[in-house]
C-alpha positions in Angstrom: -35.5 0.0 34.0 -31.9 1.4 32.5 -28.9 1.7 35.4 -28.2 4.8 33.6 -29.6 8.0 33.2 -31.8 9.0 30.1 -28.0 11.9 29.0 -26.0 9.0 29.2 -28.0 6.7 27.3 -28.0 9.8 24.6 -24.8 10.7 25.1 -24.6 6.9 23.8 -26.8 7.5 20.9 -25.7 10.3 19.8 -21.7 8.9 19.7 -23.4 5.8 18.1 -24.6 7.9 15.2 -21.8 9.7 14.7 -19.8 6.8 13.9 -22.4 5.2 11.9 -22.3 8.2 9.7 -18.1 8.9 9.5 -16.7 5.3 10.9 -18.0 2.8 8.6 -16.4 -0.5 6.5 -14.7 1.7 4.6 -13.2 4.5 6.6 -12.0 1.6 9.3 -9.7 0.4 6.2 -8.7 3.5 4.9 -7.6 4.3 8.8 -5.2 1.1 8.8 -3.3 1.9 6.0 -3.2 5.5 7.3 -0.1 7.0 9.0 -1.4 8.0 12.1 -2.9 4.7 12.6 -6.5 6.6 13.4 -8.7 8.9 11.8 -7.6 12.4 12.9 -11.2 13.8 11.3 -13.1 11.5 13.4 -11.3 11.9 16.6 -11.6 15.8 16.4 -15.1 15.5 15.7 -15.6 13.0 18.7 -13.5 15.7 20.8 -15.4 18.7 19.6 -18.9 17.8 18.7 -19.6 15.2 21.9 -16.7 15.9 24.3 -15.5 12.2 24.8 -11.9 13.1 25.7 -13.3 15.4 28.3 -15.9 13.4 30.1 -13.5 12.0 32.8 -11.2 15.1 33.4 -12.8 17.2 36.2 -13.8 20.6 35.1 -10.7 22.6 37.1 -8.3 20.5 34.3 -10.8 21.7 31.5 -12.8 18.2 31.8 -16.7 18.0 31.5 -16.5 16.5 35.0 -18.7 13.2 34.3 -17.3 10.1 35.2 -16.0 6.6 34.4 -19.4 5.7 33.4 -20.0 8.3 30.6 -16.0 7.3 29.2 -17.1 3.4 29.3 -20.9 4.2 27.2 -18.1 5.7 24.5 -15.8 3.0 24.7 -18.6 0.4 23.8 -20.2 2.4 20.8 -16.2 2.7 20.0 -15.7 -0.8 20.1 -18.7 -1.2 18.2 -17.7 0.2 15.3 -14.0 -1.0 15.5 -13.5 2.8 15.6 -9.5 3.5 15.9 -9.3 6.1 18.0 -6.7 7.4 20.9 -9.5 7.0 23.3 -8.2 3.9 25.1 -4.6 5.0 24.8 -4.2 8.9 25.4 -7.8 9.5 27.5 -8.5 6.5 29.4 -4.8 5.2 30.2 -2.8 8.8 29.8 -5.5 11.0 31.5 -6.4 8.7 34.3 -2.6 7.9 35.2 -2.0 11.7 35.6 -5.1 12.2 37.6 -4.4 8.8 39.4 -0.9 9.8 40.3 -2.1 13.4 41.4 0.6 15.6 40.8 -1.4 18.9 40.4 1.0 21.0 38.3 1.2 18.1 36.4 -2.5 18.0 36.1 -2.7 21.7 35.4 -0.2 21.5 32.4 -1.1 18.5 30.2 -5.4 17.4 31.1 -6.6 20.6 29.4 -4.5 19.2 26.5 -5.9 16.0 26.4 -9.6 17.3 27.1 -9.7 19.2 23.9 -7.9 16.2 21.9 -5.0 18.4 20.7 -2.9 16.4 23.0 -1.9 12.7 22.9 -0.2 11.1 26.0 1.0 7.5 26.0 1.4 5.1 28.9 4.8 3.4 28.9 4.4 0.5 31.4 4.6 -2.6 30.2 8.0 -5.0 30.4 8.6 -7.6 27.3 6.7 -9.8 29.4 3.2 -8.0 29.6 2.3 -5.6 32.6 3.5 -7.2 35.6 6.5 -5.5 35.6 7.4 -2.1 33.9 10.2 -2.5 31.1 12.1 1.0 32.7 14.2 1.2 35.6 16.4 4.1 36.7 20.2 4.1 36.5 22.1 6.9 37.3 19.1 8.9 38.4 17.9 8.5 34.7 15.8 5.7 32.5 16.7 3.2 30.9 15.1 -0.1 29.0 12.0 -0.4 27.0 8.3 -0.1 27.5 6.6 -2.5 25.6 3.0 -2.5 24.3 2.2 1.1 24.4 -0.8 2.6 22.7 -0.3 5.5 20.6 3.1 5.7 20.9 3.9 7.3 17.4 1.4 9.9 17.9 2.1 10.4 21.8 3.0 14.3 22.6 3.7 13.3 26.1 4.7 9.8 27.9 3.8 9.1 31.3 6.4 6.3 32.3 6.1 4.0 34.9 9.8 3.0 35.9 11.3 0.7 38.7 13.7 2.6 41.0 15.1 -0.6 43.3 11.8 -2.1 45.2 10.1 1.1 44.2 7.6 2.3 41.6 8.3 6.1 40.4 6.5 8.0 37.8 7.8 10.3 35.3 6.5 12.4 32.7 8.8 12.2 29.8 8.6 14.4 26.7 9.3 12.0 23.6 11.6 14.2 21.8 14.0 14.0 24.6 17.7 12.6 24.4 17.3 9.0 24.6 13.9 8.6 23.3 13.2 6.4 20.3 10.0 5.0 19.3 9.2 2.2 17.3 5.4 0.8 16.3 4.9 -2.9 16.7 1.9 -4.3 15.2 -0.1 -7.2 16.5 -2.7 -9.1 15.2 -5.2 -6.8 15.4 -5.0 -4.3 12.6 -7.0 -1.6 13.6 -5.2 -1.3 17.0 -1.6 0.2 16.7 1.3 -0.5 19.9 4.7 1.1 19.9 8.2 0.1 21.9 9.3 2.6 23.4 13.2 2.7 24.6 15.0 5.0 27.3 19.0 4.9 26.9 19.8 7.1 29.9 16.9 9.8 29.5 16.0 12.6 31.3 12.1 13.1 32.4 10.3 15.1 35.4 9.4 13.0 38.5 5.7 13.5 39.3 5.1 13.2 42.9 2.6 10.6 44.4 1.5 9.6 47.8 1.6 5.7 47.3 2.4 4.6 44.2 1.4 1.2 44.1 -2.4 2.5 44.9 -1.9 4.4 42.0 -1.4 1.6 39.4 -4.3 -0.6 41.2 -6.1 2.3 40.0 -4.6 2.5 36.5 -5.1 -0.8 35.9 -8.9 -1.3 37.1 -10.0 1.5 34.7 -7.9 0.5 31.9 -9.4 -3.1 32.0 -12.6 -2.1 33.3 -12.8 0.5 30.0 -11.3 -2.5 28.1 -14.7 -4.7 28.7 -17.2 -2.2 28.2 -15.2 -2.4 24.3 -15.1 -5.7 24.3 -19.1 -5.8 25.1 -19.8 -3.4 22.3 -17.8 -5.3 19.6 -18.9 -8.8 20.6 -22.6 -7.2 20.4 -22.1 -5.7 17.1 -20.4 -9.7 16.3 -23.6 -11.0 17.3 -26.0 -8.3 15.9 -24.4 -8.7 12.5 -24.7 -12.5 12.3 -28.0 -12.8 13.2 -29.1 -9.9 10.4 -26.7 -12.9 7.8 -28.2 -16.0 8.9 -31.8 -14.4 8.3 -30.7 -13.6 4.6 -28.7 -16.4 3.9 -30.6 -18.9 2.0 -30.0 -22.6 1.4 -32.2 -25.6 0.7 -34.8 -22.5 0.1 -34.9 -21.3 3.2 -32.9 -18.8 5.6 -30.2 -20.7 7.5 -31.3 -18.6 10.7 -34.3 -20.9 10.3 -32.1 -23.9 11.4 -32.8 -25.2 14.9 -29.3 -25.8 15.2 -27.9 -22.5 14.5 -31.2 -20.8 16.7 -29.2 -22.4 19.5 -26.1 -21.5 18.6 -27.1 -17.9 18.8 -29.1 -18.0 21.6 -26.2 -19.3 23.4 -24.5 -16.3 21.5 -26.7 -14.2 22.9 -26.3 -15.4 26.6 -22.7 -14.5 26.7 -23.2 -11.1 25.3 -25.9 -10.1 27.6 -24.0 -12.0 30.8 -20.3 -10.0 29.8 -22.8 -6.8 29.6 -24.2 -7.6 33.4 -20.2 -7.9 34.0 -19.2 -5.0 32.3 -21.6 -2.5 34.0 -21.3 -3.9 37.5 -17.6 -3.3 37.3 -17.8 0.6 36.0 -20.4 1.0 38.4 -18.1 -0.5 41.4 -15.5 2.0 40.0 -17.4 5.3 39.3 -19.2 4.6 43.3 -15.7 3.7 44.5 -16.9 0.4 45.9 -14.7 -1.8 47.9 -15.5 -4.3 45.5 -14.2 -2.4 42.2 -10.9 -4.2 42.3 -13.4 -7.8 42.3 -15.2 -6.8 40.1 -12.7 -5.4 37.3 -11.1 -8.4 37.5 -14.5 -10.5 36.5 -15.4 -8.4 33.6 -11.8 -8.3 32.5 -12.1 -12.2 32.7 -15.4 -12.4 31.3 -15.8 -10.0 28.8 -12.4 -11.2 27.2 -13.3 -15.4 27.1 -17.5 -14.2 25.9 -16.1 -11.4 23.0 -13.4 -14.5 21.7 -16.6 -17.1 21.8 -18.6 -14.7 19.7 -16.0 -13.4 17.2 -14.8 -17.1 16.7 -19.2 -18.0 16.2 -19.5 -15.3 14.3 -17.2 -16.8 11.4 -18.3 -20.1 11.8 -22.0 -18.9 11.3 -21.0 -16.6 8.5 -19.0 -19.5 6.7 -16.0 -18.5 3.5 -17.1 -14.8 3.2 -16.0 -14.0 6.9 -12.4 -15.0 6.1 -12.3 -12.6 3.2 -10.5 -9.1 3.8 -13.5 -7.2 2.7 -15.6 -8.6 5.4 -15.5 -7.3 9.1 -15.8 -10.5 11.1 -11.9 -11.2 10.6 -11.6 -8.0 12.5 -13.7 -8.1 15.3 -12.0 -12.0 15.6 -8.1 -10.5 15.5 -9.5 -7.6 18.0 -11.3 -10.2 20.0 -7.4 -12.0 20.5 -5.7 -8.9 20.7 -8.6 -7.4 23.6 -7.9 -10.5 25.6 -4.1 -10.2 25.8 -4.2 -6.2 26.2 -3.4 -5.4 30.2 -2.5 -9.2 31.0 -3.9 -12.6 29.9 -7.5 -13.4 31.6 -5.8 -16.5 33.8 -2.9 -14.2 34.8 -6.3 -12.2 36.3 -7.8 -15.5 38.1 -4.5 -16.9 39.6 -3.8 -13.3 41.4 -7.4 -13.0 42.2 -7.0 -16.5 44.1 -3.7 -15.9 45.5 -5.1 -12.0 46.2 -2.6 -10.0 44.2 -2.7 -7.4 41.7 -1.1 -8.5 38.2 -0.2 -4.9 38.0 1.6 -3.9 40.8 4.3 -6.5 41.3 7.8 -5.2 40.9 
């Protein structure tokens, strides 16, 4: 019996076969070497055809009104298909802060935007040190530093800044073509995933108003890594999926090499991981979407899990595959660099346990 209903298992399928159809080993290339750094057709398509920017803005910004659950079906078909996409970056992280931080004329102006996908917002958070502590502060009554690691920075048409002001947190929304923006990308070892710097020399930006700002990032950051694993279960199933079709067609000493008891166990053990960090994964967007007391726990484990079982099975999958996975036109490589990349994005897994032990949130240290 499925935990979800039978429109969000075809609000999967029908995501799934749209990327089959205009995502595929060739497009996911063409879109690295692209400009934008994602596939502008696709993502309008995504936008228009399924709604997937829309799903988690309530219906009064000019959302669908579904929930965290419907956003994390799409991120797994997403990360699935390596699909580059501003999904994680504008929708999950720029949407979700603005609704998280609740200022409503703030709402009003900029989540119909991002609904429709005409608009790309950017999350600057992160210091040079990861996403413990934000890279801004305010000097002068204006902001200044760098906010490192920020997804779709280049493309961004709005940046939601978090910013130390003394011992406080303060949000700002900041248009990019301001005085004292500049924007820089910063590529990482994943390829298909694309961060920016972004750097404030005395800029100006609009102070959004929120009740208790430190809530609000607990909240940013348990949907962003929460969204993250749901990815990371997608991709690490495709991983596995795709090495079990090899190893049946593979053939040495006149036989498959799936055949091999040794590499059965391998992926069975393969096969463990994948379904354990999808247990994880769903029991953490449930927790969130129900608003469970245990959401925060529970984020945390998939984040954990989901990162260590998708770097197992990428680094498997290469193994199993043998000298063509290494070579640029095969896809393991990239689920193996997006495997690496996934586990560092939002904080590194035992940055996760040691607060969890010592009952802190990585995210909302100042």
């Amino acid at each position: 019996m499925s935990i979800f209903s039978e429109e969000q298992l075809e609000l999967a399928t029908t995501v799934r076969g749209l990327l089959a159809k205009h995502c595929g080993h060739a497009a996911v290339r063409a879109t690295i070497d692209s400009d934008l750094g994602y596939d502008e057709k696709l993502w309008n398509l995504l936008c228009r055809q399924v709604g997937v920017a829309a799903l988690a803005i309530p219906e009064e910004f000019g959302g669908i009104g579904a929930g965290q659950i419907e956003s994390d079906l799409v991120m797994a078909e997403l990360g699935a298909a390596l699909a580059p996409t501003p999904m994680l970056g504008s929708v999950i992280l720029g949407a979700q802060s603005i609704l998280a931080i609740g200022d409503h004329e703030c709402c009003e102006r900029l989540l119909p935007g991002i609904a429709d996908g005409t608009t790309i917002a950017a999350l600057c958070w992160a210091g040079p040190d990861g996403w413990s502590r934000p890279g801004v502060e305010i000097v002068g009554g204006k902001l200044s530093g760098a906010a490192h690691f920020v997804l779709d920075a280049e493309n961004a048409d709005v940046l939601v800044t978090v910013a130390r002001d003394g011992a406080e947190i303060v949000f700002f929304e900041v248009d990019p073509a301001a005085s004292g923006v500049t924007r820089r990308t910063a590529r990482g070892m994943d390829p298909t995933r694309r961060f920016g710097v972004v750097s404030f020399d005395s800029a100006e930006g609009r102070r959004l108003s929120t009740a208790d700002p430190g809530a609000v990032l607990d909240r940013i950051r348990d949907v962003a890594v929460t969204a993250l694993a749901a990815e990371q279960v997608g991709a690490a199933a495709r991983c596995l999926d795709e090495t079990v079709a090899y190893t049946k067609s593979r053939v040495q000493f006149g036989r498959p090499i799936g055949s091999f008891q040794a590499l059965k166990h391998r992926m069975a053990d393969l096969y463990t991981l994948v379904e354990t960090a999808r247990s994880a994964s769903y029991a953490a967007t449930v927790s969130l979407a129900n608003g469970s007391p245990t959401a925060h726990e529970d984020a945390t484990v998939a984040k954990v899990y989901c990162s260590e079982a998708f770097t197992q099975v990428a680094a498997d999958s290469i193994q199993l595959h043998g000298g063509i996975a290494i070579t640029w036109e095969h896809d393991a490589h990239l689920y193996f660099k997006r495997a690496h990349g996934d586990s560092q994005l939002f904080g590194q897994p035992e940055q996760f346990v040691r607060a969890h032990q010592l009952g802190q949130v990585p995210a909302a240290q100042v």
